[in-house]
C-alpha positions, 0 to 999 in steps of 0.5 A: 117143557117137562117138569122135573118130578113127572112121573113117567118121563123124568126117569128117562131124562126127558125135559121136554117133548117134540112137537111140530108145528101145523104146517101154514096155509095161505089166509082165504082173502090172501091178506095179512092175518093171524096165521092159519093151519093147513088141511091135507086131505079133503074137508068133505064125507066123499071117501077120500080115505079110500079114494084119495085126495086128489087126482095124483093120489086117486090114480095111485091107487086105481087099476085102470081096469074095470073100475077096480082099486089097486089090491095085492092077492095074499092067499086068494084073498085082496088086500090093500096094495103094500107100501114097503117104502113107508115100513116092513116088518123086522124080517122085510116080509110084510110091507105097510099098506097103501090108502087114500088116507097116509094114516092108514097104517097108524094101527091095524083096526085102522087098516082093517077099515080100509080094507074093508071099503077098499073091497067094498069099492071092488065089489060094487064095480065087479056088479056094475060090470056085469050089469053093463059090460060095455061101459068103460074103466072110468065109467065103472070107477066112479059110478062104483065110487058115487055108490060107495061114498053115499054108502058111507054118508049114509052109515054116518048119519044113520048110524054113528051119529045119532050116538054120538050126539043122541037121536033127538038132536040129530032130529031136530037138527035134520042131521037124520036121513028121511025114511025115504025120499030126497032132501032140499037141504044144500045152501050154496052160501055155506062153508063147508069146511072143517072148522079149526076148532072141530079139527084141533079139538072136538072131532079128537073126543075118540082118543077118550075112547081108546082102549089099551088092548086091541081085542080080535076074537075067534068065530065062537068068541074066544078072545084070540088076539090082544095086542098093546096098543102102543106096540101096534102103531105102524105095525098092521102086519098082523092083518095078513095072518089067516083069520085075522081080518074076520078076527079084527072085525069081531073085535071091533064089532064086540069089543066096548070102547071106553066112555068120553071122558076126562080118563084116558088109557096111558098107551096113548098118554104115556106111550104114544108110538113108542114101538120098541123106545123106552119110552113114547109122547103124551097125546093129551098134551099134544091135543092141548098144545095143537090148541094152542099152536092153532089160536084156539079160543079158551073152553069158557070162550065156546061154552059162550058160543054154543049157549051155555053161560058163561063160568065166572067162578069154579061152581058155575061148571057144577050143571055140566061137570062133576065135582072131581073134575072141577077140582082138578081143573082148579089145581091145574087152572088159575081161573076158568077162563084159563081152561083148555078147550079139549079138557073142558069139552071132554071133562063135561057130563054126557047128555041123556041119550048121547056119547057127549056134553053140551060143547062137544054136542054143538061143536061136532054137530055143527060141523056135521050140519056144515057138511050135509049142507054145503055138499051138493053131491050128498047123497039125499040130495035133490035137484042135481046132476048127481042125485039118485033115481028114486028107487036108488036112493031106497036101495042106498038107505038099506046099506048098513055098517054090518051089511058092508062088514059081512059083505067084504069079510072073509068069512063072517057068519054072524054079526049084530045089526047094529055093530056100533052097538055091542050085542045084546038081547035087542041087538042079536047077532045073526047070519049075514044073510038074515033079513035083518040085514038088508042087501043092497040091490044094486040092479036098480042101475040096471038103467043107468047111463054112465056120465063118462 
């Protein structure tokens, strides 16, 4: 329910906010339980946003020729295949995109991203093919996409989150890829799925991050395109404009994101998917209430859970959070015990040297430890059928987040090394082709043999 005096909605009329429920799953043991939430795409990092997942959907999306995933050509250039099904422009021109993820069109950085490995995924089979033109279809496909996946483990660990969760805790966690060689790290008796509490409320940290306005900048940094959020959700349609995809990226790569915190832009909590309505949903009180919806246990129950003592009283929060946010929590709260666990997490102070608190540390790394491993295909690990030769493994951890960008571009000249961090004097742009940069020689399967 609403409350009558609320600011934004009651205007309208509104009392109340739609919110469905999580669909229901069956309990692991198959018995008689506290309801369980079901997870509709796969738990592991093996590129179902791009591929599917499963095998209905990975078909979908192939070619059934020379490894390649699905694509539409707009102005010789690919692009992810259209979905006119799910939305069109308002003249049915433009069509909404097809992906391994259903989310893909929610806004058009969204769907740039996908792109972008989409091409990635084309890309490395196209070398593949010309390093071994007689191997077959299904050869080609998943011998690209075992490239691709370890690819994007790679940028994960190396790259996002050694800043989300700060680079000694990753250390010291083993969450950090060797400089080379191969790990022994999977533990078969390892569940590795997402945990409700990752799903429902730490891994939804980034909707703190989101800025208003989607920024895409020109190729000498003019500010080409700022696009209101809450009017660009399930309208990527300016992504087929010449430019925009290079535009987009320089976005992305140069535009900051807001701080984890307890502030949030009013396009998402005010005016999520509003489009042309007069009026959208709260996505803070959905996170909050899909909490709830999921039995999740209160922020005073996970502080408990990963180290932290206990909050008895309203100063007991003072180490983590600041006095303002206390205050507010106080007025919203009857006692700590009561508090949510998103803004709890969200409301702590951040760690020297990381994105976030103390229990969005824990939680989210834990699930990153859990995935690493638990996954036997992971892509430094050794001892199994899948794991890389020597010199492929070295060649997959030259692979960066701006290598794949200039790559699958259209035209990107420039770009930092280290495009989750914005340019500065320690992280300079420069030329695809610099040094900086490396390639991936993807010649070190020049001996392979396919396993299909």
């Amino acid at each position: 329910m609403l409350p009558r005096i609320d600011p934004v909605f009651s205007p309208f009329g509104e009392r109340c906010m739609e919110f469905a429920r999580s669909l229901p799953a069956p309990r692991p043991e198959c018995n008689f339980g506290p309801r369980e939430q079901m997870n509709q795409i796969t738990g592991y990092l093996d590129g179902s946003n791009i591929y599917g997942s499963n095998v209905n959907s990975a078909n979908a999306l192939r070619v059934f020729r020379g490894g390649q995933l699905r694509t539409q050509n707009v102005r010789g250039r690919p692009y992810l295949p259209d979905n006119p099904g799910e939305c069109t422009d308002q003249t049915n021109t433009l069509a909404c995109f097809s992906a391994g993820d259903g989310r893909v069109n929610e806004q058009i950085d969204l769907a740039l991203m996908h792109t972008i490995w989409m091409r990635e995924h084309n890309r490395v089979a196209r070398v593949l093919q010309q390093l071994h033109p007689r191997w077959s279809d299904e050869a080609l496909y998943q011998e690209a996409r075992r490239i691709v996946v370890a690819e994007m483990q790679h940028v994960t660990y190396n790259e996002f989150l050694p800043i989300l969760l700060g680079r000694d805790y990753t250390d010291r966690s083993g969450l950090t890829p060797r400089e080379k060689g191969w790990t022994r790290l999977y533990d078969e008796k390892l569940r590795g799925g997402i945990t409700n509490v990752f799903a429902t409320a730490a891994f939804r940290y980034g909707h703190s991050q989101i800025q208003s306005f989607i920024h895409g900048y020109g190729m000498f940094g003019n500010l080409k395109e700022s696009l209101e959020m809450s009017k660009q959700h399930f309208a990527p349609f300016m992504l087929y404009n010449d430019g925009a995809v290079d535009d987009m990226i320089r976005g992305l790569t140069a535009q900051a994101s807001q701080e984890v915190d307890r502030f949030f832009s009013n396009q998402i909590r005010d005016h999520l998917f509003q489009g042309n309505l007069d009026i959208g949903l709260d996505l803070i009180s959905l996170n909050i209430q899909r909490g709830r919806d999921h039995g999740l246990p209160p922020y005073n129950d996970w502080r408990e859970v990963c180290g932290l003592p206990r909050a008895r009283t309203w100063n007991d929060l003072e180490a983590q959070m600041d006095p303002s946010t206390i205050t507010i929590l106080s007025r919203l709260y009857s006692s700590p015990d009561e508090i949510d666990l998103f803004p709890g997490a969200v409301g702590e102070r951040r760690k020297e040297g990381a994105m976030f608190g103390p229990t969005l540390i824990c939680l989210v790394g834990d699930q990153f430890a859990r995935l690493r491993r638990s996954d036997r295909f992971f892509y430094e690990e050794a001892g199994q059928p899948s794991t890389f030769s020597d010199r492929q493994l070295a060649e997959i951890k030259r692979t960066s987040l701006a290598r794949i960008l200039c790559d699958n571009s259209d035209d990107i000249q420039l770009i930092q090394p280290l495009v989750f961090v914005q340019p500065s004097f320690l992280n300079q742009r420069v030329t695809c082709a610099s040094s900086a940069i490396p390639f991936v020689d993807l010649r070190a399967w020049a001996s392979e043999r396919p396993a299909v």
